[in-house]
N, C-alpha and C positions, 0 to 999 in steps of 0.2 A: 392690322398692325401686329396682330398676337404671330399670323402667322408667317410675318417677316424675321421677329423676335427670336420665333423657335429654330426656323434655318439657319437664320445667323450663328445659332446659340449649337445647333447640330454642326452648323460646317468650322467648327472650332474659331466661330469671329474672323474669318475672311472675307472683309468684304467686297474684294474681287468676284468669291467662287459665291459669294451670296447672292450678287447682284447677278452673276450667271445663271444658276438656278431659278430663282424668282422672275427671268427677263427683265431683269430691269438696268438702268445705268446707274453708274455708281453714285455717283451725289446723290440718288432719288433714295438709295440705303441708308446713306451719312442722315439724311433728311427726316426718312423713318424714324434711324434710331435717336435720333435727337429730341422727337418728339414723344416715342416712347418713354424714353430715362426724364423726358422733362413730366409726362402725366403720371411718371411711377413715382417721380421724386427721385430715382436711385442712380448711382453712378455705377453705368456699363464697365467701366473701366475697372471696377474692381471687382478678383476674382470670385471672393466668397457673394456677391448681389448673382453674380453671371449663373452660380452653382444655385442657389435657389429658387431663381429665375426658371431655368434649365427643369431643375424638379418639380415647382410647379405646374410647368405646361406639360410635359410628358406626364404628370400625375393627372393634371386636365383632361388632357386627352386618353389615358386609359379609363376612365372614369367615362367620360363620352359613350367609350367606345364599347364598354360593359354594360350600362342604361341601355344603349340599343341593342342588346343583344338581350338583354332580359326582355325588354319592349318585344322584338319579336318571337323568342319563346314564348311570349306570356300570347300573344292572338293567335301563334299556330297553334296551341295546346288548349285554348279556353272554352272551343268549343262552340263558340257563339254564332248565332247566324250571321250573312254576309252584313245586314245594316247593321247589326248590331256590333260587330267586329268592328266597322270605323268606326262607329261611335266610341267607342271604347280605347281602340290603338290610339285616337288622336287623344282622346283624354291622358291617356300613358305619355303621350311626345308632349304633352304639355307641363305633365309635373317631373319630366326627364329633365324638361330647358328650363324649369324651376333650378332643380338639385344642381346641373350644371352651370349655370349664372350664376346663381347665388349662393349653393353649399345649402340651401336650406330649406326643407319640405314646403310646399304649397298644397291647397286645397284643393287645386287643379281635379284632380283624381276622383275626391268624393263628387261636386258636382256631378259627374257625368249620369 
């Protein structure tokens, strides 16, 4: 759903060229976004929810997209032998999908 919302929210709320990009047919968007705005509570319709909306999934998604790029500088550069390396990267992918789901540190990391 997030990532019907973003398109939508990227192809400036058309959703002809939504439903084109995504393959889908149009009432299956209407449908989407219906039930988006009903789990968010917000109404798509207005501009200032659409701008916020908008900045937080591009803020989402650069955030993503920054964790995995520390994720893998941190096993090219750490040195570690091969088992030990997955041990370790998967410990990282797990308090990465901590920070990104929730915004807020898990203990994921010590465990390992």
């Amino acid at each position: 759903m997030l990532g019907t919302l973003e398109t939508h929210l990227d192809l400036g709320c058309d959703v002809q060229r939504t439903a084109a990009s995504l393959h889908l047919h149009r009432t299956t968007v209407y449908y989407r976004l219906g039930r988006i705005a009903g789990v968010l509570g917000a109404d798509l319709r207005d501009g200032l929810t659409r701008s916020h909306l908008h900045l937080a999934l591009k803020a989402r998604r650069i955030s993503r997209q920054l964790i995995g790029h520390r994720i893998s500088l941190s096993v090219e550069t750490s040195g570690f032998s091969p088992g030990e390396e997955t041990r370790h990267s998967a410990a990282y992918r797990t308090h990465a999908r901590c920070l990104a789901d929730r915004a807020v540190p898990c203990d994921a990391w010590r465990r390992s």
